[in-house]
C-alpha positions in Angstrom: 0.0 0.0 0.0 1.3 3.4 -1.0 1.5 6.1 1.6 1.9 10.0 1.1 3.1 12.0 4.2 4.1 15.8 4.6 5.8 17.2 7.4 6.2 20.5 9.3 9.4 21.9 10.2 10.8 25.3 11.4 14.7 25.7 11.5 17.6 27.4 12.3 17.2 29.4 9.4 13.4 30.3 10.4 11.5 29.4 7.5 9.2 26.6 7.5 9.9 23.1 5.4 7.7 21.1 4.5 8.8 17.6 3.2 6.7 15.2 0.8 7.3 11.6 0.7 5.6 8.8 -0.9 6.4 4.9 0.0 5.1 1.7 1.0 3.6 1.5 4.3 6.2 -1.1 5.3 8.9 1.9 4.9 10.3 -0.5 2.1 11.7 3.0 0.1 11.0 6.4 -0.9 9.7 7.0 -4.9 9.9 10.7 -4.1 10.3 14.1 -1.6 10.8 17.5 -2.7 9.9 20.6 -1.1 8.2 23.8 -2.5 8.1 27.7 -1.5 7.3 28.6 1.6 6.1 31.5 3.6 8.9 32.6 6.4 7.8 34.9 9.6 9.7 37.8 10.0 13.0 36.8 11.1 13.7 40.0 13.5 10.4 39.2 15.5 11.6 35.1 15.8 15.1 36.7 16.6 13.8 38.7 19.9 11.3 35.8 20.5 14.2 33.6 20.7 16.5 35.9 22.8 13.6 36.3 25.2 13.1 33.1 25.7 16.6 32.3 27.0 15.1 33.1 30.5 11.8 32.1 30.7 11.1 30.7 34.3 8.5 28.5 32.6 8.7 26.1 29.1 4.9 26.9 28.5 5.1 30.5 29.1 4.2 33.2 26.3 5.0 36.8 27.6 5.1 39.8 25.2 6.8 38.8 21.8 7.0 35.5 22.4 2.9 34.9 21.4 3.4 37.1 18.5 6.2 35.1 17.5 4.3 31.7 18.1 1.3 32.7 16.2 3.2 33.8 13.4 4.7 30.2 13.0 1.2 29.0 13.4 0.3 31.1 10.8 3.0 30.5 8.4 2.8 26.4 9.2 -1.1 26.2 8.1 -0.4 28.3 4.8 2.6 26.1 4.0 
């Protein structure tokens, strides 16, 4: 049986990949991936995001930027 699967990633780099695979559902190989454009969230808002949260007290927390910055890799995952 053939199975297609996409993925979600965000990087280093801050954009968003999104991988596309087809193969057996046994894993036995991979007939194709390839990625296409995607959107990327402004790289100065994930760049404070990130630099803020080097000292949150909490993992879950979201002060200030940090929501912005989350919802704009939401954002920029579901239009991928």
């Amino acid at each position: 049986m053939m199975m297609t699967a996409i993925g979600l990633m965000s990087g280093t780099s801050l954009d968003v990949d999104v991988p596309l695979i087809e193969t057996m559902a046994a894993g036995e190989g991979v007939w194709g991936s390839g990625t296409g454009p995607t959107p990327k969230p402004s790289g100065g808002l994930l760049r404070t995001a990130l630099t803020e949260a080097v000292n949150l007290p909490q993992r879950d927390a979201r002060p200030g930027i940090l929501r912005e910055a989350e919802r704009a890799v939401t954002i920029a995952h579901a239009r991928a």
